[in-house]
N, C-alpha and C positions, 0 to 999 in steps of 0.2 A: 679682753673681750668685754662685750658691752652687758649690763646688767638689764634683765626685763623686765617688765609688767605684765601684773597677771590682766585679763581683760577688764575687772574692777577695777585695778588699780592703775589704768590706762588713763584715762577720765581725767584722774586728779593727779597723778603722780605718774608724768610720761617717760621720764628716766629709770625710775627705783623700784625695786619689786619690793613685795611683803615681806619674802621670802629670798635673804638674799646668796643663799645658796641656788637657785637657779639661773642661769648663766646663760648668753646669749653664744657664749663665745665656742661652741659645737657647733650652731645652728650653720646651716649655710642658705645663701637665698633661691630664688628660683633659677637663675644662670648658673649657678652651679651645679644644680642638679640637670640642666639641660643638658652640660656640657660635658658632664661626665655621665651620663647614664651607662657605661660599661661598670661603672662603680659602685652602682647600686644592691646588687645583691651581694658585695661583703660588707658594703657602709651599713645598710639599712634592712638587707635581708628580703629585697623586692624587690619582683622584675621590672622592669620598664615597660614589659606588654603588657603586665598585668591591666585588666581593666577597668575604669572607673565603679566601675556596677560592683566589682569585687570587694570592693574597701569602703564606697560610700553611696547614701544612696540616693540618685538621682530623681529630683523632687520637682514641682512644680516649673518653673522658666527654665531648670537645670536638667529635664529628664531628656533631653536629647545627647546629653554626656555620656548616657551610657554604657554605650560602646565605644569610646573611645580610648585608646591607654592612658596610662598615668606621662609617661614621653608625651603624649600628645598636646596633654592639658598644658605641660611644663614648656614646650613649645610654640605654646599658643599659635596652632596654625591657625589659616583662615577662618573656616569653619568652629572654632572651639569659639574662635573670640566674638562670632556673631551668636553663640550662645552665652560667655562670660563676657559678658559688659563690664561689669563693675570686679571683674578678676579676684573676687571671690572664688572661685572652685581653682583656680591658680595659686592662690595664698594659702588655701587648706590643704592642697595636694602636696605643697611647701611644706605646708604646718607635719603633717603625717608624717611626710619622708625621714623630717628632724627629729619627732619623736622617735620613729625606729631606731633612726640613727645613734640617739640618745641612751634609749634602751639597751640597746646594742651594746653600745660601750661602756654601760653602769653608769653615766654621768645624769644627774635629777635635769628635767627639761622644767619649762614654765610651763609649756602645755604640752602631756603628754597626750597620748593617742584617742583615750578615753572621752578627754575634754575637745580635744580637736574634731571629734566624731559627733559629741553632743552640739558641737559651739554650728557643724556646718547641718546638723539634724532640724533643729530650731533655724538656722536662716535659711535653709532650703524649703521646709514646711510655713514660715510665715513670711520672707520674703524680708525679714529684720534679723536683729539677734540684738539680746536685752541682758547684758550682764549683770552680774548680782549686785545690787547695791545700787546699779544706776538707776535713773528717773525717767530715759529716754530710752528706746532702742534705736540702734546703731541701722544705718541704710548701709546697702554692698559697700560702697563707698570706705564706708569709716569702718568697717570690721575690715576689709582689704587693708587700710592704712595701720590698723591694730596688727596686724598678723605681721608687717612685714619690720615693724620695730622688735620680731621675735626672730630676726633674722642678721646674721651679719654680709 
């Protein structure tokens, strides 16, 4: 499995983490979790109906999420993707599922829950996301491209 980067360490070092006991090689990406959502509540301890509003919280361009499930977003139906442009709230839905998952099975993630919840808190609320150390904050864009290197 492939080794991460924490979102600092994305910027300058897009292969190697700090920290190189976190491992990409648990994560899985969003079709996987589409495809298996009967899986979900022994992988990661979450329903698939559960709802977006349940876990995170629907913010500014993204506050018509809110009722949607977590299947939904992973899905990306119609409707989700005329709210997720920049598939953003689809990489953090990702991001979450793996930290559980991760938790779940005792193996250390790059981003666990706590930071995946603060990392979509700040881009939901400003509309960027500005990791530690960098000079620029990130548009949907490039936090979507960051999230999915934390994915195999």
């Amino acid at each position: 499995g492939g080794v991460c980067a924490s979102p600092s360490g994305f910027m300058s070092i897009k292969t190697a983490s700090h920290n190189p006991k976190n491992s990409c090689s648990y994560n899985r990406s969003f079709t996987f979790w589409r495809d298996n959502s009967k899986s979900w509540k022994s992988r990661c301890g979450t329903r698939p109906e559960t709802r977006f509003v349940e876990v995170l919280q629907p913010r500014g361009a993204y506050v018509h999420l809110k009722n949607f499930t977590l299947l939904q977003i992973v899905q990306q139906t119609k409707e989700v993707r005329a709210i997720d442009r920049s598939f953003v709230a689809l990489q953090i839905v990702t991001a979450l599922l793996n930290a559980r998952a991760s938790e779940r099975a005792g193996i250390p993630s790059v981003l666990p829950e706590d930071q995946v919840v603060a990392i979509w808190d700040e881009y939901s609320l400003k509309g960027s996301y500005k990791p530690s150390g960098s000079a620029k904050a990130w548009t949907g864009l490039q936090l979507a491209a960051y999230l999915q290197t934390t994915f195999r």
